[in-house]
VMD Tcl script that draws the C-alpha trace (Angstrom):
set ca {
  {0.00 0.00 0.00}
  {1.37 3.24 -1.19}
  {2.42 6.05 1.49}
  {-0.10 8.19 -0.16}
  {-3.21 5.16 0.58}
  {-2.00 5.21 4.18}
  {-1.85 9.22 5.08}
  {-4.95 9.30 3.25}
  {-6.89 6.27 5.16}
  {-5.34 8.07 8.63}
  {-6.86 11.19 7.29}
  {-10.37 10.25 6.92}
  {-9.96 8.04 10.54}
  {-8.95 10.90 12.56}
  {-11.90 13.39 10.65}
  {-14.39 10.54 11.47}
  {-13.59 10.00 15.09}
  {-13.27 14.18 15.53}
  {-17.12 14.44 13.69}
  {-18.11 11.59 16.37}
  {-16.51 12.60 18.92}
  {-18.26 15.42 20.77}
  {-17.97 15.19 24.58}
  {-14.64 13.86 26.56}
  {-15.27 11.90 29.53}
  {-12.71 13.76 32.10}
  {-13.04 11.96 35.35}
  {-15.15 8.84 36.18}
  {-15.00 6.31 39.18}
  {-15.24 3.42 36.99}
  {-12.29 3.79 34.15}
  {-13.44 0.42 33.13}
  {-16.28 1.35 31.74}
  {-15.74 4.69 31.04}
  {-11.56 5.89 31.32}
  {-10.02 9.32 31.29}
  {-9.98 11.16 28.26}
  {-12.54 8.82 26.19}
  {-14.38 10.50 23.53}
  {-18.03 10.10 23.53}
  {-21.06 11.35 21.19}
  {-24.29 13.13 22.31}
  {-26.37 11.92 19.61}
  {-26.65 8.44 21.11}
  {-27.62 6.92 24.62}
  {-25.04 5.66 26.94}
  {-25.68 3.35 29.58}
  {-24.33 4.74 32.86}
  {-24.92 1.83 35.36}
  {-26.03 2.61 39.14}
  {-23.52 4.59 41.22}
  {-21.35 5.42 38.50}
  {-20.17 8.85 38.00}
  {-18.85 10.23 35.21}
  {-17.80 13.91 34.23}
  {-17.95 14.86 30.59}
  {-16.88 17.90 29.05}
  {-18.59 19.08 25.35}
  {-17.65 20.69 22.57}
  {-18.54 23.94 23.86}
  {-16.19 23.67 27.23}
  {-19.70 23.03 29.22}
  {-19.22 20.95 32.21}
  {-21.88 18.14 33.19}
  {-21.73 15.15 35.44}
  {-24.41 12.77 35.59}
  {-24.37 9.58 38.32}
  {-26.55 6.61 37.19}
  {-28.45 4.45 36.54}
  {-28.41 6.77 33.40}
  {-29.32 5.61 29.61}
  {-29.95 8.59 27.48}
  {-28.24 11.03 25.32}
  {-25.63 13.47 26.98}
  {-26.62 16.73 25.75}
  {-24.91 19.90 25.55}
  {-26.74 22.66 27.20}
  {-24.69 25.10 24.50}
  {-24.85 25.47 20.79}
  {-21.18 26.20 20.35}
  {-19.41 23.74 18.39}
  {-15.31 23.43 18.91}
  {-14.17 19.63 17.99}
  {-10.53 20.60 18.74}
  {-11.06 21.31 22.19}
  {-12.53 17.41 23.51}
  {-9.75 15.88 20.95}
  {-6.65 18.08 22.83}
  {-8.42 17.09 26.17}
  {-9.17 13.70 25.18}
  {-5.00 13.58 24.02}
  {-4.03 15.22 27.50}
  {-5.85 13.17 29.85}
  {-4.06 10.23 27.81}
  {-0.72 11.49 28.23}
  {-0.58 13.07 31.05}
  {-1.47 12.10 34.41}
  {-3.04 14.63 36.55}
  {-0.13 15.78 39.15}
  {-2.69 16.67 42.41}
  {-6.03 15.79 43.51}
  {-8.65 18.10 44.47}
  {-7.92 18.31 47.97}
  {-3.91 18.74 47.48}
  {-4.18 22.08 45.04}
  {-2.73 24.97 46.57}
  {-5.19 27.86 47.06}
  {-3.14 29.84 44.77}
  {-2.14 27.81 41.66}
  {-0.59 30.33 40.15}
  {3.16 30.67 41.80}
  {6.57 30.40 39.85}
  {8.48 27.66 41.57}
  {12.19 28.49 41.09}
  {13.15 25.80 42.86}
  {12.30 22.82 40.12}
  {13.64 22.52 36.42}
  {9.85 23.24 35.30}
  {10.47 26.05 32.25}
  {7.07 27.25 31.18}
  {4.37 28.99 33.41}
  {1.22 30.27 32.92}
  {-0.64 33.19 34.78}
  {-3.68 34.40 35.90}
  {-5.76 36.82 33.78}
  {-4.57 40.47 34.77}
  {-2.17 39.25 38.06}
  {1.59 39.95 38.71}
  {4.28 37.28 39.15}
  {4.95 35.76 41.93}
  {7.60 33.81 42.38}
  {7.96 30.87 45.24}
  {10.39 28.63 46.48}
  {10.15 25.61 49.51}
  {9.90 26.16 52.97}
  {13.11 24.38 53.28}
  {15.05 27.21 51.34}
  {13.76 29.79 53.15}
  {15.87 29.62 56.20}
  {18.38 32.12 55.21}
  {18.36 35.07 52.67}
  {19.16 34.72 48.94}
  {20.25 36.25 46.22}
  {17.88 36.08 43.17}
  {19.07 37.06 39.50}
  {16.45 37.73 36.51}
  {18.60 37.70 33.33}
  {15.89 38.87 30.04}
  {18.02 36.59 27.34}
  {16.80 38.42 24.49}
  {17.95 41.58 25.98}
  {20.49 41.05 28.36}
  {19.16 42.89 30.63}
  {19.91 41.53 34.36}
  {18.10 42.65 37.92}
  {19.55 41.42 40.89}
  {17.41 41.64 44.16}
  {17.56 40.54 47.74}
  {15.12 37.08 48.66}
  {14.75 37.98 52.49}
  {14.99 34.93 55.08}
  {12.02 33.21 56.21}
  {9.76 34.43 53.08}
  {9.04 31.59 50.69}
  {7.35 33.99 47.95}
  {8.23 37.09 46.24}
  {7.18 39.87 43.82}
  {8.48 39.93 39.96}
  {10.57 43.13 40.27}
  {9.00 45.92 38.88}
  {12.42 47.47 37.54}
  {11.96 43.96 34.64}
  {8.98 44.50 32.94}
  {7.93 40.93 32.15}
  {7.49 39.89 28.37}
  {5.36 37.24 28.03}
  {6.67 34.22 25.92}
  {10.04 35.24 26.28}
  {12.80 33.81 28.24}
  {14.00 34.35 31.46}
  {17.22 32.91 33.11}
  {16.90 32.70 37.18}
  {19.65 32.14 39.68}
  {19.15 32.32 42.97}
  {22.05 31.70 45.29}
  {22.55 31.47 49.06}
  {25.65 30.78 51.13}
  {25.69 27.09 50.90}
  {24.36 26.71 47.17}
  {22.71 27.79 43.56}
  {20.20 26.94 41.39}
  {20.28 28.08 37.70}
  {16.82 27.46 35.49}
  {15.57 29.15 32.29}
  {11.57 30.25 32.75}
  {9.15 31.40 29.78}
  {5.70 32.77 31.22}
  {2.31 33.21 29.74}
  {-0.74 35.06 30.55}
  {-3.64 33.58 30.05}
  {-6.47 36.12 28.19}
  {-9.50 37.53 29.30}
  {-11.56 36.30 26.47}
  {-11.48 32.59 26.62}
  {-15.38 31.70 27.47}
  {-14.72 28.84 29.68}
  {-12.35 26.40 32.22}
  {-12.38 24.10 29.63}
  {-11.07 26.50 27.11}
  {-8.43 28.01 29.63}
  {-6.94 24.47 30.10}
  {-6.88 23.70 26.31}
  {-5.01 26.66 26.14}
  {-2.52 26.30 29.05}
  {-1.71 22.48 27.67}
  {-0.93 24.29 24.13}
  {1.78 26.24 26.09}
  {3.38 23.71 28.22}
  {1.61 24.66 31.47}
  {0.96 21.16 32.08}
  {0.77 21.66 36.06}
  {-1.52 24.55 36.14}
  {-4.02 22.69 33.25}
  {-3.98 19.52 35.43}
  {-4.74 21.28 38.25}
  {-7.95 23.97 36.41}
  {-8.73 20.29 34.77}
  {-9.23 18.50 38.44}
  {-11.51 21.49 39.25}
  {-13.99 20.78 36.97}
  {-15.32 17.73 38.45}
}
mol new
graphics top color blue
foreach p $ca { graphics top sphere $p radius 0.5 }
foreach p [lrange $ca 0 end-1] q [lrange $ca 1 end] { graphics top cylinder $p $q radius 0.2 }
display resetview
């Protein structure tokens, strides 16, 4: 069979299974029946036995859970059609295993670890930066340098002891999508990563939509942990 057969055969499977696939099943308590990240259609019933629970996300970033004994269509409550959003969720939930439960988020998700080799961060709709490091590096001050690569431009400011967060500096404007070196040093060691933020915009209409959009930029914490909030 000729290259060309094959690409075009994949082709017309991955349309099909996009025009069927409407809804992604994004958390369930029975992944044998239905798993993470499953693609489902609302045009036909599904049998959702007693006491199983299952959270399904449509093409319009709509939320729903239903818990059975359940054997009708899932609809969506919103005409808004957006296949690409349940295929990247569907390929995400996959891939990538959700890093914290509900109950182990931190109440603000949004903090720039410098402590971990983690390069790209995303952040909050009209916030500043904050950056954060462990309890356990907090004892004693440091010394934290914010290199812009494109520019060269360096600020060096003092972390003070006992603080485990602290403010962008305002003398570095930040540049989304750009990169940033950080060092931070104390007496007794150094850590060296390179960090490229995002922000995420104003006008995406839901959580769904803000996590699709997070996984596109390699925010893969802070999407797993908007993702574990919808159900």
């Amino acid at each position: 069979m000729s290259r060309l057969i094959i690409l075009l055969l994949l082709t017309f499977a991955t349309v099909n299974v996009t025009q069927a696939a409407n809804m992604v099943v994004i958390n369930s308590n029975d992944t044998n029946l239905f798993s993470k990240g499953k693609l489902l259609n609302t045009d036909i019933s599904h049998n959702i036995p007693a006491k199983v629970k299952i959270t399904v996300v449509f093409e319009s970033g709509s939320v729903k859970t239903v818990i059975g004994p359940y054997s009708q269509p899932l609809k969506d409550p919103l005409a808004v059609n957006d296949p690409k959003l349940v295929i990247t969720l569907a390929n995400f939930l996959k891939n990538k295993s959700i890093f914290r439960s509900r109950g182990e988020d931190p109440s603000y998700p949004w903090l720039v670890d410098v402590n971990t080799t983690k390069r790209f961060y995303c952040i909050a709709p009209a916030s500043n930066v904050i950056l954060s490091r462990p309890q356990s590096d907090s004892q004693s001050a440091s010394t934290l340098l914010i290199k812009h690569t494109r520019t060269d431009k360096v600020v060096i400011v003092r972390w003070p002891a006992h603080k485990t967060s602290l403010n962008w500096p305002s003398s570095l404007p930040v540049r989304y999508g750009d990169t940033y070196k950080i060092e931070v040093k104390t007496r007794s060691n150094s850590s060296i990563k390179k960090l490229v933020l995002h922000q995420l915009p104003n006008g995406l209409p839901t959580n769904s939509h803000k996590v699709v959009w997070m996984v596109g930029r390699g925010c893969i914490r802070e999407a797993s942990q908007l993702l574990s909030r919808l159900w």
